[in-house]
Every structure is written in C-alpha cells, then in structure tokens.
C-alpha positions in Angstrom: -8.6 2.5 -1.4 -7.5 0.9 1.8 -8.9 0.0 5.3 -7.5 2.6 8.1 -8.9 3.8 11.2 -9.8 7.6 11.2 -9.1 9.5 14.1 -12.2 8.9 16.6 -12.6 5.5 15.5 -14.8 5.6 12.3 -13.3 3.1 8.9 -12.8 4.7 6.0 -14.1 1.7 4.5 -17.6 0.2 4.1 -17.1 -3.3 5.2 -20.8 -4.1 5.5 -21.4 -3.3 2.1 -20.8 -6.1 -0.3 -20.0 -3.3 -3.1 -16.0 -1.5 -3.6 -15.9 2.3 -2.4 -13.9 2.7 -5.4 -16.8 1.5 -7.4 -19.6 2.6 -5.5 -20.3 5.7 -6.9 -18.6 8.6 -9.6 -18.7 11.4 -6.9 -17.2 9.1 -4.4 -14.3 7.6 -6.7 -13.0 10.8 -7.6 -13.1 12.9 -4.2 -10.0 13.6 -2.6 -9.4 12.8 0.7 -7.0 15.0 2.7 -8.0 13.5 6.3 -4.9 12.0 8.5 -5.9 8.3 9.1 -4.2 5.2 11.3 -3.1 2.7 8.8 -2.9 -0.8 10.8 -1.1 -3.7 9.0 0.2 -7.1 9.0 2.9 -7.9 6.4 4.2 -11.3 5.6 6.5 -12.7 3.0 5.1 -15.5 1.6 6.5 -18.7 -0.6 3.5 -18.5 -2.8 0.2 -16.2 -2.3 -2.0 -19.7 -3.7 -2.7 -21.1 -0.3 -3.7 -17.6 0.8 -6.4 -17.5 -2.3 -7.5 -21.4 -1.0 -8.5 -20.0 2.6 -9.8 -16.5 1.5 -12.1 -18.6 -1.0 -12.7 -21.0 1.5 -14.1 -18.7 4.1 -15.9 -16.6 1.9 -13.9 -13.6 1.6 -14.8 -10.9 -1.2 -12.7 -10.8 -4.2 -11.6 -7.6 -5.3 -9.8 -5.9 -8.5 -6.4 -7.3 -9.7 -4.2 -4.1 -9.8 -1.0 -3.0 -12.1 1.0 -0.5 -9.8 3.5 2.3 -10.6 5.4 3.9 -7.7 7.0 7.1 -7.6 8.6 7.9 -4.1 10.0 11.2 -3.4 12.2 13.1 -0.7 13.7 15.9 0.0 17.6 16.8 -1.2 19.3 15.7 2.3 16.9 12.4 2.2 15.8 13.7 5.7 12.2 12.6 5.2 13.7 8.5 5.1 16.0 9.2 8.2 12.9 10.5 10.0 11.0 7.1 8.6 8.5 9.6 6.4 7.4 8.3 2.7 6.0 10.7 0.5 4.4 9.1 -2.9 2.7 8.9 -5.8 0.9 5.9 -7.5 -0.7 5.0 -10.6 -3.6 2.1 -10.5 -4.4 0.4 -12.9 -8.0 -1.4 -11.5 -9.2 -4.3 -14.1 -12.6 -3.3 -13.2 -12.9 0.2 -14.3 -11.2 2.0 -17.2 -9.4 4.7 -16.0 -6.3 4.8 -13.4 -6.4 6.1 -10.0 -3.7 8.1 -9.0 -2.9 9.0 -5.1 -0.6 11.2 -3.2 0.4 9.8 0.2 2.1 10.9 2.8 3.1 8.6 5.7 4.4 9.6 8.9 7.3 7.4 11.4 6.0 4.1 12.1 5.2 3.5 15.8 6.5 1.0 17.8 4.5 -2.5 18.5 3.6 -5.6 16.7 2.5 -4.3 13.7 2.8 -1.3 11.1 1.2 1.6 12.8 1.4 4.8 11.1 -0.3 8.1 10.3 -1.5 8.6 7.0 -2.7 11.3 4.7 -3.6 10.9 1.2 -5.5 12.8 -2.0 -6.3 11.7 -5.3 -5.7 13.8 -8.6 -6.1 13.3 -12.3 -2.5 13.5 -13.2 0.1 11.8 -12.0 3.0 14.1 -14.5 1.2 17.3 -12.7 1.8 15.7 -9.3 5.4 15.0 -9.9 5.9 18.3 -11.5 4.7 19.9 -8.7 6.5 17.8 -5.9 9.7 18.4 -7.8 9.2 22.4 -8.1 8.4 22.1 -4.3 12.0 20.6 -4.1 11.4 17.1 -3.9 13.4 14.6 -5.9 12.4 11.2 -6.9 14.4 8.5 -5.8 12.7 5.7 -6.2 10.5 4.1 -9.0 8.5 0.2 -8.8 6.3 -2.1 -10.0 3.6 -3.8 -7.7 1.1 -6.3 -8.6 -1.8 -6.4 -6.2 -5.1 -8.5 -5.5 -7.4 -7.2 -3.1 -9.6 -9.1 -1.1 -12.1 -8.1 1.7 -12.9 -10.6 4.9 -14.3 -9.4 8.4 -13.8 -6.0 8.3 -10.1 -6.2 7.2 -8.3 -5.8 3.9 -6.7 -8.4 2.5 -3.5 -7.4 0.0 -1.9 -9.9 -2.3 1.1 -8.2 -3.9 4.4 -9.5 -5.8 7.1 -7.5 -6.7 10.0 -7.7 -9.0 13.2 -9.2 -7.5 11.2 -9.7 -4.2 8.4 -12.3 -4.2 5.5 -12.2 -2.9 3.8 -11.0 0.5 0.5 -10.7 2.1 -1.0 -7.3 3.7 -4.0 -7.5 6.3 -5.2 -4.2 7.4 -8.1 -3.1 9.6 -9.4 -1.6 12.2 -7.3 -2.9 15.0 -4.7 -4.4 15.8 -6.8 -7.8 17.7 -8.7 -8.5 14.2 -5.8 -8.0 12.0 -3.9 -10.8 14.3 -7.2 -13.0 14.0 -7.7 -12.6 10.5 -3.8 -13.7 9.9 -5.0 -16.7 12.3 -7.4 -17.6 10.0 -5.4 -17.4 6.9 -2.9 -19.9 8.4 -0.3 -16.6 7.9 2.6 -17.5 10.2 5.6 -15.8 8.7 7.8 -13.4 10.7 6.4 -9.9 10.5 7.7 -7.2 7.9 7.9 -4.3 9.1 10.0 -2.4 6.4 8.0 -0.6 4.0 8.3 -1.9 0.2 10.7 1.4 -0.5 12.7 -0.2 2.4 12.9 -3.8 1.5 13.8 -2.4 -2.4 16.5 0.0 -0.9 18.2 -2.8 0.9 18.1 -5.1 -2.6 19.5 -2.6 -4.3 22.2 -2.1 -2.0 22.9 -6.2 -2.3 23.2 -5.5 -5.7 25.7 -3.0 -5.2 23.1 0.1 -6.7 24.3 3.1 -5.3 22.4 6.4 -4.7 23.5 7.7 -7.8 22.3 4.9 -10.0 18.7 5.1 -11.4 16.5 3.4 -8.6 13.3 1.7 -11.1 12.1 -2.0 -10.8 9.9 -3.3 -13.2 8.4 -6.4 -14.4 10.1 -8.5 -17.0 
C-alpha cells in the first residue's frame, strides 16, 4: 500500500485515519485493485536513514510496518518495455505486523518530466507470487531482474514516508503524496536536501551492475548478506 493520486483527485489512502489500509480490514487487505493511479514521489539517497527517524518521531509522524521485500521485474524479449521507461513487477512483502505476505503486480508507465517521479500506475494483488510469474512468463515476459529491499514506512501529513536500503546501494528516503507542493514541504520538514533520484531502483541496480562489469547474460539477483 502506497499514497497515489487517483484520477479525479481522490487518495487511495486514508490519511485521516490513524489505522493502516493494509490492516484495516480482511476484505479490504485482500481486494485487488486494478485502477490506473498518479504515483508522486521524492527520492533521496541518504548517508544514514537515523536522522530521518529523529524528525519523523519528532513531529509526530505515524510509524508503520518494517518490510522484507523480494522483487521480480519482468520485460518483454527485445527489453522494449525499459527503452520505453515501462516496469512491469512482482513483489513479495513480508509486513512484521501481520502473518502472511502480500504480493502485487505493478505496472508503471514512462515517467513524466518535472521535479519529481510522476508516473502512471496500475497494480493488483494475488495470492501467489510462482502463479504470477508463471503466468507473466507464458505471456512472453522474461525476468530480468531479481532484489532485495528493506523498507520502513511511515505516515506524516498526508504523505508517505519510505525508508528503504538496499544491497550494494545504501540507503534512500521516498515521500509520496498527493501533490507535488506537499511532497516538497514534507522533504522541507525532514531536513531532506539531497539531489533528487529520479531513476527507479531497477535503474540505479542496472547501472551497478554494469560498474561491476554484469552483463545481460549474467544472473541479475541482489540479496542481503
């Protein structure tokens, strides 16, 4: 679950209530959702994600789950979805305040151009995450990516606050909402300063792996020590 703006202007996120979507109720944990949605972000790379826990504590934010990640990204053959700036996905979460994972399918549309991450978005839950790559591959899909993420989530004034590390590539800081005027005032108030990201975590892993001369027919997985 993650703050973006439907179409028409309506969050897909409760931010008056003090309680997690995810948590809220059973029918509302497990129904998909299929509906295209704005996903508006700030990324940051960050030294350490301590001083961001100090100010979120400090002004009260919400704390939220620690989650254990696993990525699968797919594309097809050509890798004409990248080149087009697409992401099609599947992840496994692992919440530490419920027992059994969520797994999503998300597709992400080209990035457009501003400030921040603005993208499209559509996403759906299922139960199995082996069924959802069986099927993406007997649509023609091949993986070609697999990670790791760490996450903490946090809520404060109507945005999303996103603590992640990653193997090999530190730590960052994600603020999404419902514009692009809060998600720059919430940053404010976190004392978050850094250069914008703008390369999705597929993107920045791609370019490591080139670094470390991985080619495209090596296996592309990054896990935790």
């Amino acid at each position: 679950m993650r703050i973006r703006l439907r179409p028409g202007g309506a969050s897909s996120f409760d931010v008056a209530s003090t309680t997690w979507r995810d948590a809220s109720s059973s029918r509302r944990r497990h129904e998909p959702r299929r509906r295209p949605m704005i996903e508006i972000e700030s990324k940051m790379r960050v030294a350490s994600i301590e001083p961001v826990i100090a100010a979120l504590r400090r002004l009260g934010a919400v704390e939220g789950p620690r989650i254990e990640e696993v990525n699968w990204f797919f594309d097809r053959p050509d890798r004409s979805m990248r080149q087009a700036g697409e992401g099609l996905r599947i992840r496994s979460e692992t919440h530490s305040d419920r027992d059994a994972p969520l797994i999503v399918v998300t597709h992400k549309g080209p990035r457009a151009a501003g400030p921040l991450k603005v993208r499209a978005e559509t996403e759906m839950r299922v139960d199995d995450a082996e069924g959802a790559r069986s099927m993406l591959e007997a649509l023609g899909f091949v993986r070609t990516l697999q990670f790791e993420k760490r996450r903490h989530r946090w809520r404060y004034d109507d945005c999303l606050v996103e603590l992640d590390t990653l193997p090999h590539l530190g730590e960052f800081v994600e603020v999404e909402g419902p514009g692009e005027q809060i998600v720059q005032d919430v940053c404010g108030r976190l004392g978050l300063d850094e250069p914008q990201v703008t390369d999705s975590y597929a993107e920045l892993i791609d370019h490591w792996l080139i670094d470390q001369g991985i080619t495209e027919s090596d296996e592309k997985i990054l896990r935790f020590p």
